[in-house]
Wavefront OBJ file of the C-alpha trace (Angstrom):
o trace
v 20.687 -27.632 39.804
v 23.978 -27.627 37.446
v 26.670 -29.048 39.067
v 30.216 -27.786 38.756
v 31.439 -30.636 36.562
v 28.367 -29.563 34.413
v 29.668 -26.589 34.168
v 33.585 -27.631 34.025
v 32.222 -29.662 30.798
v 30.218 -26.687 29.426
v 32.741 -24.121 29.833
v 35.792 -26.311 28.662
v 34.621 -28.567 26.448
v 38.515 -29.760 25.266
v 39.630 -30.110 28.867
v 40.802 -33.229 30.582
v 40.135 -33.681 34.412
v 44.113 -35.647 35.397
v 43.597 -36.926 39.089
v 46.915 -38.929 40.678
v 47.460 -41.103 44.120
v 49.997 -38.954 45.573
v 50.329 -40.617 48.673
v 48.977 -43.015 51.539
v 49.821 -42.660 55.266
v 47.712 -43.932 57.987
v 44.658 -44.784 55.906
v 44.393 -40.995 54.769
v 44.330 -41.189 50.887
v 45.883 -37.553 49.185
v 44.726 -37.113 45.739
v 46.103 -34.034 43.407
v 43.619 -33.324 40.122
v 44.758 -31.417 37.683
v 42.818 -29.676 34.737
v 44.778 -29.730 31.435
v 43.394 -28.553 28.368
v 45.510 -28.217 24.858
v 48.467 -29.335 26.908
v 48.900 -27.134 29.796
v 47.546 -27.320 33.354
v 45.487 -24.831 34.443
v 44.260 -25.486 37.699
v 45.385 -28.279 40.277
v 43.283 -28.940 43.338
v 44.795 -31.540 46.255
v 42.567 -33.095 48.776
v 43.203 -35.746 51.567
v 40.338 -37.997 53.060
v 40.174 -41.259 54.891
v 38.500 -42.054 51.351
v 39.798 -42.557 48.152
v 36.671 -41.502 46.113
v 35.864 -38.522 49.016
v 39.582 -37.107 48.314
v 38.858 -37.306 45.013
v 35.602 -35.486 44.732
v 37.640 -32.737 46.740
v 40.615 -32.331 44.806
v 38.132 -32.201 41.468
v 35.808 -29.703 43.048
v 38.711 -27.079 44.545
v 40.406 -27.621 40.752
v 37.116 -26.550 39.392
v 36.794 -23.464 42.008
v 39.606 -22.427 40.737
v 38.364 -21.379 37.215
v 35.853 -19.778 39.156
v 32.396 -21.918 38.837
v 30.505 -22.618 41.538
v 30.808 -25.992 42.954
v 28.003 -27.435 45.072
v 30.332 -28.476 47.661
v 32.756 -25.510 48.090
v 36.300 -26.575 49.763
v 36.610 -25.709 52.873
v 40.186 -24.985 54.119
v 40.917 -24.212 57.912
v 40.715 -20.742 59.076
v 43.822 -19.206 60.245
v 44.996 -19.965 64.177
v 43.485 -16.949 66.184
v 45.663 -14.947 67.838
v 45.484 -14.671 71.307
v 46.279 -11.297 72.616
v 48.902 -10.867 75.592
v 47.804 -8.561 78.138
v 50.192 -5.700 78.190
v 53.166 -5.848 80.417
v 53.260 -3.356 83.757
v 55.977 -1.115 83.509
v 58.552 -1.783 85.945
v 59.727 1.018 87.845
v 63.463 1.266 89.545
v 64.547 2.402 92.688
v 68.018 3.523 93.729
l 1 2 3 4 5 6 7 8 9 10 11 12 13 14 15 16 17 18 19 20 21 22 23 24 25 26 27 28 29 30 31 32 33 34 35 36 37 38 39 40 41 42 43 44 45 46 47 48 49 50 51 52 53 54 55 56 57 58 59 60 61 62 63 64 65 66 67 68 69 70 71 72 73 74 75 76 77 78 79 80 81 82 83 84 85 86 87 88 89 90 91 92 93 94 95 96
Protein backbone atom coordinates (compact mmCIF):
# COMPACT_ATOMS: atom_id res chain seq x y z
CA UNK A 1 0.00 0.00 0.00
CA UNK A 2 1.41 3.67 -0.96
CA UNK A 3 1.16 5.84 1.71
CA UNK A 4 0.23 9.49 1.38
CA UNK A 5 3.73 10.82 2.04
CA UNK A 6 4.62 8.35 -0.84
CA UNK A 7 2.55 9.97 -2.77
CA UNK A 8 3.16 13.71 -1.33
CA UNK A 9 6.93 12.81 -2.49
CA UNK A 10 5.85 11.42 -5.91
CA UNK A 11 3.55 14.06 -6.84
CA UNK A 12 5.75 17.04 -5.52
CA UNK A 13 8.98 16.11 -5.78
CA UNK A 14 10.41 20.02 -4.98
CA UNK A 15 8.12 20.37 -1.98
CA UNK A 16 9.13 20.86 1.59
CA UNK A 17 6.86 19.42 4.44
CA UNK A 18 7.36 22.91 7.31
CA UNK A 19 5.79 21.56 10.66
CA UNK A 20 5.94 24.28 13.84
CA UNK A 21 5.11 23.92 17.85
CA UNK A 22 2.40 26.33 17.93
CA UNK A 23 1.46 25.88 21.31
CA UNK A 24 1.31 23.76 24.66
CA UNK A 25 -1.56 23.89 27.21
CA UNK A 26 -2.38 21.18 29.54
CA UNK A 27 -0.14 18.52 28.02
CA UNK A 28 -2.09 18.86 24.58
CA UNK A 29 0.72 19.54 21.98
CA UNK A 30 -0.84 21.75 18.64
CA UNK A 31 1.28 21.34 15.68
CA UNK A 32 0.57 23.45 12.24
CA UNK A 33 2.47 21.74 8.93
CA UNK A 34 2.69 23.52 6.16
CA UNK A 35 3.57 22.37 2.50
CA UNK A 36 5.76 24.93 0.64
CA UNK A 37 7.10 24.29 -2.60
CA UNK A 38 9.13 27.08 -4.84
CA UNK A 39 8.35 29.45 -2.02
CA UNK A 40 4.74 29.53 -1.41
CA UNK A 41 2.52 27.49 0.92
CA UNK A 42 0.10 25.52 -0.45
CA UNK A 43 -1.59 23.63 2.02
CA UNK A 44 -1.40 23.94 5.97
CA UNK A 45 -2.90 21.22 8.12
CA UNK A 46 -3.11 21.87 12.26
CA UNK A 47 -3.58 19.05 14.61
CA UNK A 48 -3.61 18.86 18.51
CA UNK A 49 -2.83 15.54 20.49
CA UNK A 50 -1.71 14.70 23.96
CA UNK A 51 1.40 13.67 21.67
CA UNK A 52 3.88 15.51 20.05
CA UNK A 53 4.71 12.97 17.24
CA UNK A 54 0.61 11.91 17.07
CA UNK A 55 -0.17 15.82 16.40
CA UNK A 56 2.29 15.74 14.07
CA UNK A 57 1.37 12.80 11.95
CA UNK A 58 -2.13 14.67 11.91
CA UNK A 59 -1.28 17.99 10.90
CA UNK A 60 1.07 16.24 7.95
CA UNK A 61 -1.68 13.91 6.87
CA UNK A 62 -4.79 16.71 6.73
CA UNK A 63 -1.89 19.05 4.81
CA UNK A 64 -1.53 16.22 2.43
CA UNK A 65 -5.54 15.70 2.09
CA UNK A 66 -5.60 18.80 1.08
CA UNK A 67 -3.86 18.38 -2.36
CA UNK A 68 -6.19 15.71 -2.62
CA UNK A 69 -4.21 12.19 -2.11
CA UNK A 70 -5.44 9.74 -0.14
CA UNK A 71 -3.99 9.42 3.22
CA UNK A 72 -4.22 6.13 5.09
CA UNK A 73 -5.39 7.79 8.11
CA UNK A 74 -7.98 10.37 6.89
CA UNK A 75 -8.58 13.40 9.54
CA UNK A 76 -11.37 13.18 11.19
CA UNK A 77 -12.97 16.50 12.32
CA UNK A 78 -16.18 16.55 14.60
CA UNK A 79 -19.48 16.47 13.01
CA UNK A 80 -21.59 19.43 13.43
CA UNK A 81 -23.81 19.73 16.95
CA UNK A 82 -27.28 18.17 15.98
CA UNK A 83 -30.00 20.17 16.23
CA UNK A 84 -32.57 19.35 18.43
CA UNK A 85 -35.97 20.21 17.22
CA UNK A 86 -38.49 22.23 19.56
CA UNK A 87 -41.84 20.89 19.54
CA UNK A 88 -44.09 23.50 18.12
CA UNK A 89 -45.70 25.95 20.41
CA UNK A 90 -49.81 25.64 21.07
CA UNK A 91 -51.43 28.57 19.94
CA UNK A 92 -52.78 30.54 22.64
CA UNK A 93 -56.19 31.60 22.31
CA UNK A 94 -57.77 34.93 24.11
CA UNK A 95 -60.82 35.49 25.77
CA UNK A 96 -62.56 38.79 26.46
Amino acid sequence: MVTSLAQFRVQYPSAALVSDLVSTDNNRYVVRTAIVQKGETIATGLAASDDVQTAEDKARDRAIALLGLATANPPTTAPPPKATPTPPTPPTTHTD
